[in-house]
N, C-alpha and C positions, 0 to 999 in steps of 0.2 A: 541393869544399866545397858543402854542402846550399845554397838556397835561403834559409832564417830563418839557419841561420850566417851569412850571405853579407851578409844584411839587421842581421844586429846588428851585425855589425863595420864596415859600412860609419855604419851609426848612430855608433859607438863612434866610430870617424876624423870623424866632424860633429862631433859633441861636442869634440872637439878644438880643431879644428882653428876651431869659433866663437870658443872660449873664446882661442883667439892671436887670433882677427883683434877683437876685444871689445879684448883689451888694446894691440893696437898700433892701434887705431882713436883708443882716447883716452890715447895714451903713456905706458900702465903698463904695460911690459914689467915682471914682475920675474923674473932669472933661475931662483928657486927653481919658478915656476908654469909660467915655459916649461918647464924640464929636467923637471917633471911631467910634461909635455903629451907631449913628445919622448918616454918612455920606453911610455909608452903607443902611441902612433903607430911608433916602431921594431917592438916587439914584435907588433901586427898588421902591418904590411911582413912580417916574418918567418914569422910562422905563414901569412898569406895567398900567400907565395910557395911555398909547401911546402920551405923549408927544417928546420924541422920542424914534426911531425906536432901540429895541433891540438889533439889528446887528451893533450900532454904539458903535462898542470895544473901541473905545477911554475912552469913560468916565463910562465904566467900569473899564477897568488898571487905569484909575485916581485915581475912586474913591477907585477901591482896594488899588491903592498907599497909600492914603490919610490912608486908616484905616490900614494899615500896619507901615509906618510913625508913626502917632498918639500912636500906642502902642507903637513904638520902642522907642519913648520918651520917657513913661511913663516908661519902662522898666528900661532906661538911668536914670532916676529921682527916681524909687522907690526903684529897684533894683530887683532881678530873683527871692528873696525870701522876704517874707512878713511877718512883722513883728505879724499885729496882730493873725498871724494865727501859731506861735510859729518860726519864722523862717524858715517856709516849702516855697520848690519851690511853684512858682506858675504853676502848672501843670493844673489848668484849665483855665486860661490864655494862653497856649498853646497849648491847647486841643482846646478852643475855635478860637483861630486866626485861625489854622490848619485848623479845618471843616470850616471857613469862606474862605479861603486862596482856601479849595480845590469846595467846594460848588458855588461860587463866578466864579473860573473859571470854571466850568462845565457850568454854566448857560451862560457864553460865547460862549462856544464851542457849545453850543446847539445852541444858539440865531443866532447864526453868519453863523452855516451850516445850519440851518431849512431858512433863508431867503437870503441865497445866489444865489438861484435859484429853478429850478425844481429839481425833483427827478433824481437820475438815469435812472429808469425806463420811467420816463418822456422824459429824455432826448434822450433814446434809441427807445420808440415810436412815436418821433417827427424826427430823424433819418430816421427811414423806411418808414413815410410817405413821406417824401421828397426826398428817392431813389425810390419810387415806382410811 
């Protein structure tokens, strides 16, 4: 795994892994946000052990699905604003899907073009050898 892959997925597992220690810091576990969090955090365990290959976007859009899904329930169930916290939006809830949302896909767009092939330049020097 490259470097900036290396760095957004570990980005990706913070974002996480704040967002558990935020809700059990102030006893709002709710199951729907952990099993969020967890499917997210599984699915980098995975791809980062090279069980399979990064470039295989499928069960990245799943798994984003899945944590996108998961909250929207919970949104659908809780509601935008939260009670124990005087009725305020949940704006870190939003904050956090968001950088998950945009973190998530970035580490696609990396994964997917860093082993789709050679380089440009690769590909441009493997050109000349073969007209020459």
């Amino acid at each position: 795994m490259k470097a900036h892959t290396t760095f957004v997925s570990v980005a990706i597992a913070l974002v996480q892994l704040f967002d558990l220690a935020i809700h059990a810091a102030t006893d709002q576990l709710e199951p729907l946000r952990v099993a969020s969090n967890l499917v997210i955090l599984l699915w980098l365990a995975v791809v980062t052990s090279g069980k399979i290959s990064a470039s295989m976007r499928q069960t990245g859009i799943v798994s984003l699905g899945g944590y996108l899904l998961l909250n929207a329930l919970f949104l659908a169930q809780a509601g935008f604003t939260n009670p124990a916290q005087g009725g305020a939006v949940r704006w870190m809830l939003i904050l956090l899907v968001a950088l998950t949302l945009a973190l998530t896909s970035r580490f696609l767009h990396i994964s997917v073009h860093s082993q789709s092939g050679t380089s440009s330049n690769e590909k441009r020097d493997a050109d000349s050898r073969r007209n020459n």
